[in-house]
Structures are given as structure tokens and as C-alpha cells.
CHARMM internal coordinates of N, CA and C (Angstrom, degrees):
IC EDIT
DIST 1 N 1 CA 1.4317
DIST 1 CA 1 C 1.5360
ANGL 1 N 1 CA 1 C 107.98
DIST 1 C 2 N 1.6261
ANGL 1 CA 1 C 2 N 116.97
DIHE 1 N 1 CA 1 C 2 N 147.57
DIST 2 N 2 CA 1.1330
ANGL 1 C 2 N 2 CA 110.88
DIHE 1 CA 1 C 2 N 2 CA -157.35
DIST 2 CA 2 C 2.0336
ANGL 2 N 2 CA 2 C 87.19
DIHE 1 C 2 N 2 CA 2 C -118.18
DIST 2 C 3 N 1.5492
ANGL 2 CA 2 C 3 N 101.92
DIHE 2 N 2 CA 2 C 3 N 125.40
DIST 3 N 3 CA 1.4027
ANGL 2 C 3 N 3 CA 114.31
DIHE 2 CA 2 C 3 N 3 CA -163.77
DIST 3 CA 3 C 1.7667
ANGL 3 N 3 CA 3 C 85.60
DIHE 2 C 3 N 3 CA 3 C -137.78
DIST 3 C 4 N 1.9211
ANGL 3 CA 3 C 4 N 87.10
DIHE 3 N 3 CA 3 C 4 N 138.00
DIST 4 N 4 CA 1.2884
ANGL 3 C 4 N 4 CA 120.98
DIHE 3 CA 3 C 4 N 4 CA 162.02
DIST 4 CA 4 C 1.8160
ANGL 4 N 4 CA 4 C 116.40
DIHE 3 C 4 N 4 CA 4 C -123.47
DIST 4 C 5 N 1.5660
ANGL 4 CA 4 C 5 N 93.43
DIHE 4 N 4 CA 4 C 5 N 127.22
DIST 5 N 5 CA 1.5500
ANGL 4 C 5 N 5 CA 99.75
DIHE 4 CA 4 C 5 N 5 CA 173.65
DIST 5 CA 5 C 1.5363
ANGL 5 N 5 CA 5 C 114.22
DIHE 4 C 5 N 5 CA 5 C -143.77
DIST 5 C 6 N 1.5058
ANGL 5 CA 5 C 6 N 91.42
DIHE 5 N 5 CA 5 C 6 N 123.62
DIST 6 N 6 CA 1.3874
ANGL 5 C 6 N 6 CA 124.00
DIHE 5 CA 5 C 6 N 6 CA -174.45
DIST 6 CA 6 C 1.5119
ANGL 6 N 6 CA 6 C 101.87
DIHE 5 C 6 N 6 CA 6 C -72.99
DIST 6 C 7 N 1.5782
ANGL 6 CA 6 C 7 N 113.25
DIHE 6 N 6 CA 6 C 7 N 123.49
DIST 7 N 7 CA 1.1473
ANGL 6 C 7 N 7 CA 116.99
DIHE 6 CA 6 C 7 N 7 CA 178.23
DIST 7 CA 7 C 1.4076
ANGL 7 N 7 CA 7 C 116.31
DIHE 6 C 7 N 7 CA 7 C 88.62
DIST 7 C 8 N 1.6537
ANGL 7 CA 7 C 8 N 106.21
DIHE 7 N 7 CA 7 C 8 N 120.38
DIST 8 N 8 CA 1.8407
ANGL 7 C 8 N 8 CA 107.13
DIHE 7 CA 7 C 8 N 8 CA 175.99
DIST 8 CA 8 C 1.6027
ANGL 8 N 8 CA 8 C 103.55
DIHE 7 C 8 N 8 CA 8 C -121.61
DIST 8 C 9 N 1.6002
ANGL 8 CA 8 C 9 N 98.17
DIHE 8 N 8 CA 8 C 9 N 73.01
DIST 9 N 9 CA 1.4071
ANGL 8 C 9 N 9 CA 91.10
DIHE 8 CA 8 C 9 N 9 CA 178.15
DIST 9 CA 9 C 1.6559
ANGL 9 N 9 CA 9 C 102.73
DIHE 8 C 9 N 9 CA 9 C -119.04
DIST 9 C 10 N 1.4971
ANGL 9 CA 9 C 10 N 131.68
DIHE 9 N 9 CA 9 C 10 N -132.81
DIST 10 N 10 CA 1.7442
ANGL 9 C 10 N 10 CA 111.81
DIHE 9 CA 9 C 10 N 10 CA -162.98
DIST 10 CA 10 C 1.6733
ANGL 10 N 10 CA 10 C 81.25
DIHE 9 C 10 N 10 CA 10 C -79.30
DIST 10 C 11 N 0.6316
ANGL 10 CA 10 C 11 N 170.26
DIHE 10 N 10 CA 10 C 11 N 47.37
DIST 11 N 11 CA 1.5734
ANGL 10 C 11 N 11 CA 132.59
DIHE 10 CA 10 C 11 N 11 CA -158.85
DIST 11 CA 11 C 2.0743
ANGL 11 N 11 CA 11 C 83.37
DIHE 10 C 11 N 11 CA 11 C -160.45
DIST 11 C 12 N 1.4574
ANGL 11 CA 11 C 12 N 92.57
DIHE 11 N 11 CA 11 C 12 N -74.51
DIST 12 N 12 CA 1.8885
ANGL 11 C 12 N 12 CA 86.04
DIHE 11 CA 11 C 12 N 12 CA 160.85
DIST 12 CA 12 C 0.7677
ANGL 12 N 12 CA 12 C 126.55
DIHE 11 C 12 N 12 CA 12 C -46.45
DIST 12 C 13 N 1.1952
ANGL 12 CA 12 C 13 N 133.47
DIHE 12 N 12 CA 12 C 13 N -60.43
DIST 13 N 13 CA 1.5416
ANGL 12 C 13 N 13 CA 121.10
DIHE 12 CA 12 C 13 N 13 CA -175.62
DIST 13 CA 13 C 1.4787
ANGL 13 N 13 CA 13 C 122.11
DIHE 12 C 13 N 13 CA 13 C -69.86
DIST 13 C 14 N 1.0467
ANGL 13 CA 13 C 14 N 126.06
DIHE 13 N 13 CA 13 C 14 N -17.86
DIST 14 N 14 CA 1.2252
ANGL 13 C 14 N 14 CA 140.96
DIHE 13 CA 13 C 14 N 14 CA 146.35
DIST 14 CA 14 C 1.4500
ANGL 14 N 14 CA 14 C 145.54
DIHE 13 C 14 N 14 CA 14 C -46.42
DIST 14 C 15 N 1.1679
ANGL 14 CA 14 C 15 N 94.08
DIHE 14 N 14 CA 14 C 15 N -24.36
DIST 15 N 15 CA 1.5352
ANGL 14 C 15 N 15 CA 131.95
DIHE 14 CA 14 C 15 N 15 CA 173.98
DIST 15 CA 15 C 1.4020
ANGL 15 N 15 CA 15 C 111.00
DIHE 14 C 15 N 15 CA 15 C -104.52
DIST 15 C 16 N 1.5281
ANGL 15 CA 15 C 16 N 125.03
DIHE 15 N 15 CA 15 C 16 N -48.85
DIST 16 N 16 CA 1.4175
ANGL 15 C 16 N 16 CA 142.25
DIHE 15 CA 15 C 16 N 16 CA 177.85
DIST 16 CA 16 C 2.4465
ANGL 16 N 16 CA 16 C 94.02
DIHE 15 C 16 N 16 CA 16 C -48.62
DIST 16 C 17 N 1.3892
ANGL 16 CA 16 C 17 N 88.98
DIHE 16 N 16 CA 16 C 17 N -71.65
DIST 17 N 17 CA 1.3548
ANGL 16 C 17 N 17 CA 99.63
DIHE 16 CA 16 C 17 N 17 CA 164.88
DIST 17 CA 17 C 1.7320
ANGL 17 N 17 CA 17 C 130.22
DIHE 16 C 17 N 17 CA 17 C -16.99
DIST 17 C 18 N 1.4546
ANGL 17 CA 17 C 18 N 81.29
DIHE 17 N 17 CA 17 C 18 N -82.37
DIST 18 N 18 CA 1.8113
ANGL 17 C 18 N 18 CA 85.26
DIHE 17 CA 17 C 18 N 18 CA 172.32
DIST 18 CA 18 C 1.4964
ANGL 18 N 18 CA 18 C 118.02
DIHE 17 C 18 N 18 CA 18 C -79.09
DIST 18 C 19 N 1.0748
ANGL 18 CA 18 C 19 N 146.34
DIHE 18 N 18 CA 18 C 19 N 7.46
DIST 19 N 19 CA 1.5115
ANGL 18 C 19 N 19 CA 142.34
DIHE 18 CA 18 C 19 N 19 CA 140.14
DIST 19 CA 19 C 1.1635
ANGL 19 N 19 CA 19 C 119.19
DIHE 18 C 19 N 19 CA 19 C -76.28
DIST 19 C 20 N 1.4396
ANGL 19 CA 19 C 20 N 124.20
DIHE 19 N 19 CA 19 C 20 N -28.71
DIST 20 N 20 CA 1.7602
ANGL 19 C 20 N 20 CA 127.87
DIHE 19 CA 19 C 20 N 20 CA 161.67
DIST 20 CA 20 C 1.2849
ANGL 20 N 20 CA 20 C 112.66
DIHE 19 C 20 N 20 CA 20 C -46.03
DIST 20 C 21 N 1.1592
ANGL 20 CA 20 C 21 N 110.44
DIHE 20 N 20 CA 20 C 21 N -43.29
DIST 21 N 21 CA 1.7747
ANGL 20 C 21 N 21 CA 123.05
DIHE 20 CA 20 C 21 N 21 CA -157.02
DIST 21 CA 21 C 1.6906
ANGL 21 N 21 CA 21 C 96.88
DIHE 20 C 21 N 21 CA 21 C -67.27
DIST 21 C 22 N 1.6802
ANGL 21 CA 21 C 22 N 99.31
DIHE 21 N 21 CA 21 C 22 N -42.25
DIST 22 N 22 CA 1.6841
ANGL 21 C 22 N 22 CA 106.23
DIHE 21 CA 21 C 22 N 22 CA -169.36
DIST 22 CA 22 C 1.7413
ANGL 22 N 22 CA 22 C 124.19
DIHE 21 C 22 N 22 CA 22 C -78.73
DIST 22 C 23 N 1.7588
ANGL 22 CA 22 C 23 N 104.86
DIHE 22 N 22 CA 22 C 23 N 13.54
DIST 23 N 23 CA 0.9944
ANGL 22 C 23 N 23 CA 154.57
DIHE 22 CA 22 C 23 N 23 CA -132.50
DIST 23 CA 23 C 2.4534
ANGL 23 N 23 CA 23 C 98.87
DIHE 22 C 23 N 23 CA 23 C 4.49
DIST 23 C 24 N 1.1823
ANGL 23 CA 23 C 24 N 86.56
DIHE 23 N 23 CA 23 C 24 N 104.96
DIST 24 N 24 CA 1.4946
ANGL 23 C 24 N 24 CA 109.79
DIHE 23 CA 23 C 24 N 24 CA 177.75
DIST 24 CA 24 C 1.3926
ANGL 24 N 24 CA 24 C 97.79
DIHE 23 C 24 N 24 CA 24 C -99.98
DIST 24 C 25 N 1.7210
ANGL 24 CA 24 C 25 N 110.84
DIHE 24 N 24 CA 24 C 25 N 145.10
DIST 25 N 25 CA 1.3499
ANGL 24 C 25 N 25 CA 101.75
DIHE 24 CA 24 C 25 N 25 CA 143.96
DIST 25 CA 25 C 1.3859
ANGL 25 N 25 CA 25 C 132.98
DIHE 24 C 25 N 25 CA 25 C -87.54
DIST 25 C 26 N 1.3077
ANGL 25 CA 25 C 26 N 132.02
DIHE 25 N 25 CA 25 C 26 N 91.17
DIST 26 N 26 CA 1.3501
ANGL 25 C 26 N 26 CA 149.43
DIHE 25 CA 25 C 26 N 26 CA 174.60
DIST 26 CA 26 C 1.6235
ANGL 26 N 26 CA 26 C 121.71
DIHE 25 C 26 N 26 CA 26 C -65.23
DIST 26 C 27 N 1.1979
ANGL 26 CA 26 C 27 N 87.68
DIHE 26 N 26 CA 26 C 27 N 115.35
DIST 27 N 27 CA 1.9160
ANGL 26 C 27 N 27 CA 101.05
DIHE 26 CA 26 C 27 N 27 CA 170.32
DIST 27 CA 27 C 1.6862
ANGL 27 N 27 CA 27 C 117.89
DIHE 26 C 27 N 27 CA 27 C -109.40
DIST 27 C 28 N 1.4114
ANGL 27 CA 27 C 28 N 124.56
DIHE 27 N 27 CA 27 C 28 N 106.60
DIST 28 N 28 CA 1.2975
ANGL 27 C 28 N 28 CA 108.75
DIHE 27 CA 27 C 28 N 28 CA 172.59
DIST 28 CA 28 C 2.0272
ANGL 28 N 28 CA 28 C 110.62
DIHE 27 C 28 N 28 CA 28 C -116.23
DIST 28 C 29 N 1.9749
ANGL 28 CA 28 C 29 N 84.92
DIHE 28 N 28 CA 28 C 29 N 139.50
DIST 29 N 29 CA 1.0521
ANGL 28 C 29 N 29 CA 87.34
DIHE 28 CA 28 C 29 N 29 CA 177.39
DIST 29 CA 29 C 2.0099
ANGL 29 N 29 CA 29 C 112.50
DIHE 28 C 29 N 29 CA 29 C -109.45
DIST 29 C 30 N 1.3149
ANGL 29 CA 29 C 30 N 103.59
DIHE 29 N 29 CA 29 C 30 N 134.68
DIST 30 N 30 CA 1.5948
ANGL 29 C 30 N 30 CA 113.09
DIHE 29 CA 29 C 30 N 30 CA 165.48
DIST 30 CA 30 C 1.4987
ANGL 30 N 30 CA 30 C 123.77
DIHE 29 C 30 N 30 CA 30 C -132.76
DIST 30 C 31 N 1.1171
ANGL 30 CA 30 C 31 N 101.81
DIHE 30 N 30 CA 30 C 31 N -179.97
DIST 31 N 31 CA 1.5668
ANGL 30 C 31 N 31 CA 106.40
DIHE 30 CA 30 C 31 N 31 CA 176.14
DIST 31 CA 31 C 1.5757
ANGL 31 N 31 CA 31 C 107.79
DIHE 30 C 31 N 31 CA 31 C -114.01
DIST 31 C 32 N 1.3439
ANGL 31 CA 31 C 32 N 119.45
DIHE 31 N 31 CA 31 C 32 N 9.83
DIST 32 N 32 CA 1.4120
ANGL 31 C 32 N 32 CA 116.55
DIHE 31 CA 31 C 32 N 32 CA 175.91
DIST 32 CA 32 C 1.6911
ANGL 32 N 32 CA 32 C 108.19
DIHE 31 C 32 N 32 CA 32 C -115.52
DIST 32 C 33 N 1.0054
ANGL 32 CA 32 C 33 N 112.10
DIHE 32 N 32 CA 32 C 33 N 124.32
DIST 33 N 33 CA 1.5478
ANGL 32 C 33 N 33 CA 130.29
DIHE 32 CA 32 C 33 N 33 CA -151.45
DIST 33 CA 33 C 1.5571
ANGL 33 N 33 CA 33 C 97.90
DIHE 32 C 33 N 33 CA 33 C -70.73
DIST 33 C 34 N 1.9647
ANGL 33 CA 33 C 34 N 107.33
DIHE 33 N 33 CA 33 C 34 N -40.50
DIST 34 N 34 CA 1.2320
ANGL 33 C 34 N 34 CA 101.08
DIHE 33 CA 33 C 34 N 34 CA -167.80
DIST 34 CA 34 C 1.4515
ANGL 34 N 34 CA 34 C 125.34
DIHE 33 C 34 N 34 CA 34 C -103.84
DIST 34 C 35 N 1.2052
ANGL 34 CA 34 C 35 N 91.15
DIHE 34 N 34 CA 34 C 35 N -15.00
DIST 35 N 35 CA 1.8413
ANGL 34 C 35 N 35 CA 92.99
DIHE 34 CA 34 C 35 N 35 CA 164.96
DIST 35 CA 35 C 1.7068
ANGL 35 N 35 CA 35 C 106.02
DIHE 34 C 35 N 35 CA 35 C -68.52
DIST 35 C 36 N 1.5389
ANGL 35 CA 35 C 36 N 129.19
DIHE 35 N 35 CA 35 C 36 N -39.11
DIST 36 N 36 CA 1.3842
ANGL 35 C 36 N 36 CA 127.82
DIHE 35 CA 35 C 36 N 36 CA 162.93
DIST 36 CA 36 C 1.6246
ANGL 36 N 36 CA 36 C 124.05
DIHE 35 C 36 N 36 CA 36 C -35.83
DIST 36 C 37 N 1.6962
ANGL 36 CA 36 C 37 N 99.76
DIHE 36 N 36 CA 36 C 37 N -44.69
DIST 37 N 37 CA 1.5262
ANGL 36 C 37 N 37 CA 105.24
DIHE 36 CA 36 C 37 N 37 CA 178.33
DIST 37 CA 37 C 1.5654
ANGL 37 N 37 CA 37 C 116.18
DIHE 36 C 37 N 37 CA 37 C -83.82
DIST 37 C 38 N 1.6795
ANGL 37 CA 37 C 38 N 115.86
DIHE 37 N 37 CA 37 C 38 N -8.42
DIST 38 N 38 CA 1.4835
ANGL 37 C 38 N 38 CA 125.59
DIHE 37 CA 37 C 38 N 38 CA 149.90
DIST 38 CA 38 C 1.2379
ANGL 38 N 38 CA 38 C 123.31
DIHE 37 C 38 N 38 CA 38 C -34.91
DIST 38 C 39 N 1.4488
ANGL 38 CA 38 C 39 N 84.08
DIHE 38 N 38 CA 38 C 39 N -62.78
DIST 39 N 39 CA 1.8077
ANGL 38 C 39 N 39 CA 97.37
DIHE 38 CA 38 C 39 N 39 CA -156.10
DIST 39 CA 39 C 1.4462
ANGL 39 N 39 CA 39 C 98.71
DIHE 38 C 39 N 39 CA 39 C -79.00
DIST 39 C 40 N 1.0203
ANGL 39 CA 39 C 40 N 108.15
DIHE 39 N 39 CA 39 C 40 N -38.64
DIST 40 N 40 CA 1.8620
ANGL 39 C 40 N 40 CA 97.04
DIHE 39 CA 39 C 40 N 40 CA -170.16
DIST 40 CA 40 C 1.6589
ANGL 40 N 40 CA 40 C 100.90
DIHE 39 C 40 N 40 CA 40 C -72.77
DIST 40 C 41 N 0.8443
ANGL 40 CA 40 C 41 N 117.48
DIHE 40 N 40 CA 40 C 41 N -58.27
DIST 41 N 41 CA 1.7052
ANGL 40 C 41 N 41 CA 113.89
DIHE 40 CA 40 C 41 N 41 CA 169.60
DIST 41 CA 41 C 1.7365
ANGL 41 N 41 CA 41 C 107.06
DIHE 40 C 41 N 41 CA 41 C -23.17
DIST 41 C 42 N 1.1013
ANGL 41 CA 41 C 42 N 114.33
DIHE 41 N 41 CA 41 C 42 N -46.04
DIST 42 N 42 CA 1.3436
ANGL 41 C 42 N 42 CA 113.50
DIHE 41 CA 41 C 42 N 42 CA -162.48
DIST 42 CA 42 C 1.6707
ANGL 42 N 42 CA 42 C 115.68
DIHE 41 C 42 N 42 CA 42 C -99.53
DIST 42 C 43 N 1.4079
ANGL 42 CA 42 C 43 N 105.92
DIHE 42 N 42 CA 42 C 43 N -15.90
DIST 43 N 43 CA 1.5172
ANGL 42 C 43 N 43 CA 135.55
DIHE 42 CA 42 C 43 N 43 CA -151.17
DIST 43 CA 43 C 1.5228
ANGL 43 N 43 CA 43 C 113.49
DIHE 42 C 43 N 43 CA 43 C -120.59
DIST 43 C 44 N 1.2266
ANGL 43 CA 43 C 44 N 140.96
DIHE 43 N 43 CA 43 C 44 N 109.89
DIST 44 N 44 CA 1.3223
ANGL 43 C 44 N 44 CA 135.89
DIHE 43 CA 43 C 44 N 44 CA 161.67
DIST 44 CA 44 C 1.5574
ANGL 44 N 44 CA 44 C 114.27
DIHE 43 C 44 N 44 CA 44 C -76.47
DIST 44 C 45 N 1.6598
ANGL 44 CA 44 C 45 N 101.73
DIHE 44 N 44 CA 44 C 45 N 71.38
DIST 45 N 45 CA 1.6709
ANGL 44 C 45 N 45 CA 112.24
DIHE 44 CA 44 C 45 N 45 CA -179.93
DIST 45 CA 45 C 1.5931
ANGL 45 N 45 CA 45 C 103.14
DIHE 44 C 45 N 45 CA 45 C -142.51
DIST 45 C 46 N 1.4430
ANGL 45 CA 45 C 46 N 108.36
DIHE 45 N 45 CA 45 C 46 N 177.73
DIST 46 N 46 CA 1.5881
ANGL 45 C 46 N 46 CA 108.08
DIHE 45 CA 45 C 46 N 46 CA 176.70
DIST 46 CA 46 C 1.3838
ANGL 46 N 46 CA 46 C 113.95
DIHE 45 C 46 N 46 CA 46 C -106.25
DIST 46 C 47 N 1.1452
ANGL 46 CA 46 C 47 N 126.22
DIHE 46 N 46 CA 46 C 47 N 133.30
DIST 47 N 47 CA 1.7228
ANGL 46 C 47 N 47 CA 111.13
DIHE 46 CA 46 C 47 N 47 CA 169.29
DIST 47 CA 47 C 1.7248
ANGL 47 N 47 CA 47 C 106.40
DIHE 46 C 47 N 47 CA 47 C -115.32
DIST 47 C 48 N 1.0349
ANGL 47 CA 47 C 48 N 87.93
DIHE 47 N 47 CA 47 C 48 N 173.27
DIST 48 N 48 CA 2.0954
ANGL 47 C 48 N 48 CA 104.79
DIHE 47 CA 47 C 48 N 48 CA -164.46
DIST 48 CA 48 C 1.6814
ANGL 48 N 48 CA 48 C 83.52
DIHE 47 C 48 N 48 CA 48 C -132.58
DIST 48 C 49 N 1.2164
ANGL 48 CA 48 C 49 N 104.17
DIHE 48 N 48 CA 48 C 49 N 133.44
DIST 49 N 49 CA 1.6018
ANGL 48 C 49 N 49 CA 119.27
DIHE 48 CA 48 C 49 N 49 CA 169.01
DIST 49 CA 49 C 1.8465
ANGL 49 N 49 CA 49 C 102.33
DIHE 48 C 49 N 49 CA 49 C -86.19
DIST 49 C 50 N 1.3512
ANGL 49 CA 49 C 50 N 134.00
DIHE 49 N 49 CA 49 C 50 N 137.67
DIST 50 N 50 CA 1.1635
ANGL 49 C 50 N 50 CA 126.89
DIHE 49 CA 49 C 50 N 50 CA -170.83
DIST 50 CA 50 C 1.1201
ANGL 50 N 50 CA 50 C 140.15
DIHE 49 C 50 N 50 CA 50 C 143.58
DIST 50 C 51 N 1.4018
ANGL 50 CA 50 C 51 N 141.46
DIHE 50 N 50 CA 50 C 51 N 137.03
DIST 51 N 51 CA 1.7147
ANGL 50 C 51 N 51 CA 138.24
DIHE 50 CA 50 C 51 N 51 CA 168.07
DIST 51 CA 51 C 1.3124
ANGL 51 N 51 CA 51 C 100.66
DIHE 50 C 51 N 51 CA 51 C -35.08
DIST 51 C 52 N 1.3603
ANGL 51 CA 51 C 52 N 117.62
DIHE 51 N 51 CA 51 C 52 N 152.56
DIST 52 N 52 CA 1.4779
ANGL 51 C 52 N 52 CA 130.34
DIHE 51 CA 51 C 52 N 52 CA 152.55
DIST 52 CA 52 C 1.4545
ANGL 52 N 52 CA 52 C 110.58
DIHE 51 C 52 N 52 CA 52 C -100.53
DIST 52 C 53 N 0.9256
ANGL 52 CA 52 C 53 N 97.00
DIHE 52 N 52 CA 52 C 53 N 4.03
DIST 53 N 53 CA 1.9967
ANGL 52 C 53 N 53 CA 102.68
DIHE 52 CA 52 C 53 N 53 CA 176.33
DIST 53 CA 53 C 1.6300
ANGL 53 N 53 CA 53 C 91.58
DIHE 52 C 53 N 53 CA 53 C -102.53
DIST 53 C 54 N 1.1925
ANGL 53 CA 53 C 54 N 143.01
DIHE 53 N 53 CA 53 C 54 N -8.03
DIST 54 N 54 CA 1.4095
ANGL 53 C 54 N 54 CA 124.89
DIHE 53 CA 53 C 54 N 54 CA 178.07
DIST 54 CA 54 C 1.3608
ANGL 54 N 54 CA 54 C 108.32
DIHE 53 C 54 N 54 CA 54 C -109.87
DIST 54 C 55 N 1.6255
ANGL 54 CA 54 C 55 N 104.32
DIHE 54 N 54 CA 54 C 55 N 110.29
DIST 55 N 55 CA 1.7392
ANGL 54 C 55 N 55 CA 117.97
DIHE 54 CA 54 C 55 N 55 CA 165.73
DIST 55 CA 55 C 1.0641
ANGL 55 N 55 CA 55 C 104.70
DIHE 54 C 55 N 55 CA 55 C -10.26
DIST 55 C 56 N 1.5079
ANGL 55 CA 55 C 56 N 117.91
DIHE 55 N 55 CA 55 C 56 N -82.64
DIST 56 N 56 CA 1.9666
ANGL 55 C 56 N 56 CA 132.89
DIHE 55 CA 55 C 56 N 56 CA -144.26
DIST 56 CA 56 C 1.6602
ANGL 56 N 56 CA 56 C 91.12
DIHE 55 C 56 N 56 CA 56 C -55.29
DIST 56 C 57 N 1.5625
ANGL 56 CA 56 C 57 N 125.32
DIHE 56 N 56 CA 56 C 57 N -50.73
DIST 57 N 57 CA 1.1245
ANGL 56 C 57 N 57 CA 108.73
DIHE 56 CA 56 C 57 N 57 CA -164.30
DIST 57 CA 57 C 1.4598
ANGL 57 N 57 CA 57 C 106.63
DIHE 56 C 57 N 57 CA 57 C -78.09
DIST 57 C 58 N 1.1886
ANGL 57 CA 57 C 58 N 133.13
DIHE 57 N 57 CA 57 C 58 N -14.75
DIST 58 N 58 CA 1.6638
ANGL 57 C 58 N 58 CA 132.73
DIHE 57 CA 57 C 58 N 58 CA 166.31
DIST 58 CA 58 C 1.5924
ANGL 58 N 58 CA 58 C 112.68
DIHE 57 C 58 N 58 CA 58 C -54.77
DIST 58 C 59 N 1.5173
ANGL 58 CA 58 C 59 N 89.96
DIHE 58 N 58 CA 58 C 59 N -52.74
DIST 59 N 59 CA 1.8423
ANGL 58 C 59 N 59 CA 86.05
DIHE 58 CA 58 C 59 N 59 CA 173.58
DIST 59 CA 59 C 1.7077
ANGL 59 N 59 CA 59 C 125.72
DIHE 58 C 59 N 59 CA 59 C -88.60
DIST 59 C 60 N 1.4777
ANGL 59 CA 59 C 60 N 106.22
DIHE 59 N 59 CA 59 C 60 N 8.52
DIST 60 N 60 CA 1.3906
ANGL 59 C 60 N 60 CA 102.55
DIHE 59 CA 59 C 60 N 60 CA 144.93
DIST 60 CA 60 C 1.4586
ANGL 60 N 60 CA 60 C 122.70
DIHE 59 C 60 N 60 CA 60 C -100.73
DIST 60 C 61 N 1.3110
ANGL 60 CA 60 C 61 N 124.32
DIHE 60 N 60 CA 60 C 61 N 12.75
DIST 61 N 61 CA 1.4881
ANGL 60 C 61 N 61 CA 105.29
DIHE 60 CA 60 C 61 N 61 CA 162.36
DIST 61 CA 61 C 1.3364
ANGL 61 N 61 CA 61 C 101.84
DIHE 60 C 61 N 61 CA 61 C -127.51
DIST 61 C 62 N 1.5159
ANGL 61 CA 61 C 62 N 123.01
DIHE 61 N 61 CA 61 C 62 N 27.84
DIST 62 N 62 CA 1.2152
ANGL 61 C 62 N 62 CA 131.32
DIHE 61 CA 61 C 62 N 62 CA 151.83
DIST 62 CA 62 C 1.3872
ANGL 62 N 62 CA 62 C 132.50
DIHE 61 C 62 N 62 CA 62 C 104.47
DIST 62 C 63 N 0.7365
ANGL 62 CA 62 C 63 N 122.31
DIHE 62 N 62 CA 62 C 63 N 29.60
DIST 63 N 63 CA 1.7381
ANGL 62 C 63 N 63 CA 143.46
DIHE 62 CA 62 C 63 N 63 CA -177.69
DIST 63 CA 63 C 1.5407
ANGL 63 N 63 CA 63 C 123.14
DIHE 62 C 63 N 63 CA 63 C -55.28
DIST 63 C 64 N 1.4455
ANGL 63 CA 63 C 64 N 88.78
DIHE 63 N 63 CA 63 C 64 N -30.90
DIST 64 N 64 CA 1.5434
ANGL 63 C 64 N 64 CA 90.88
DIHE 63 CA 63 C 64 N 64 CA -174.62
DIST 64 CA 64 C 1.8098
ANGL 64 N 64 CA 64 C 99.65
DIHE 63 C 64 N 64 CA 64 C -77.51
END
COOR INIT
IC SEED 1 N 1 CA 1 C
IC BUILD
């Protein structure tokens, strides 16, 4: 299943986590560069650097 989650803070990434495991395809979007380079380090998911209030970056990590 193809899942987007806004925000990698305790609660995202936390969530990002246990859908990895169930192997999901997971997209997380934030505005903090280095918790992004966390999770993917640790995570077989994609992250988008970025607002979740801005369209363009919604439809680059896939929304449509």
C-alpha cells in the first residue's frame, strides 16, 4: 500500500516505522532536513524535504 505521512516528528516517525516493517510504500514529508536523513538511514522509505501546506511539494511525493 502506497502511504503518505506528513510530518517526522514522535508520532510520524513512529508510524513511518511500523508500516515499514509491514513492508508499505512510505513517503514522509518534513521540513527538518535531518530527522529526514534519520529515517531514511534507518528506513527503507522516501522522504521529500518541505511544507505540507505546499501543493508542488505534495505532488512531488505523490499525492495525486
Amino acid at each position: 500500500m502506497k502511504i503518505l505521512i506528513l510530518g517526522a516528528g514522535r508520532v510520524g516517525a513512529g508510524l513511518a516505522e511500523m508500516l515499514v516493517t509491514e513492508r508499505n510504500d512510505i513517503t514522509v514529508v518534513d521540513t527538518d532536513h535531518q530527522i529526514l536523513s534519520s529515517l531514511q538511514e534507518r528506513l527503507d522509505l522516501k522522504t521529500i524535504y518541505g511544507s505540507a501546506t505546499n501543493m508542488s511539494v505534495l505532488e512531488s511525493a505523490g499525492i495525486d
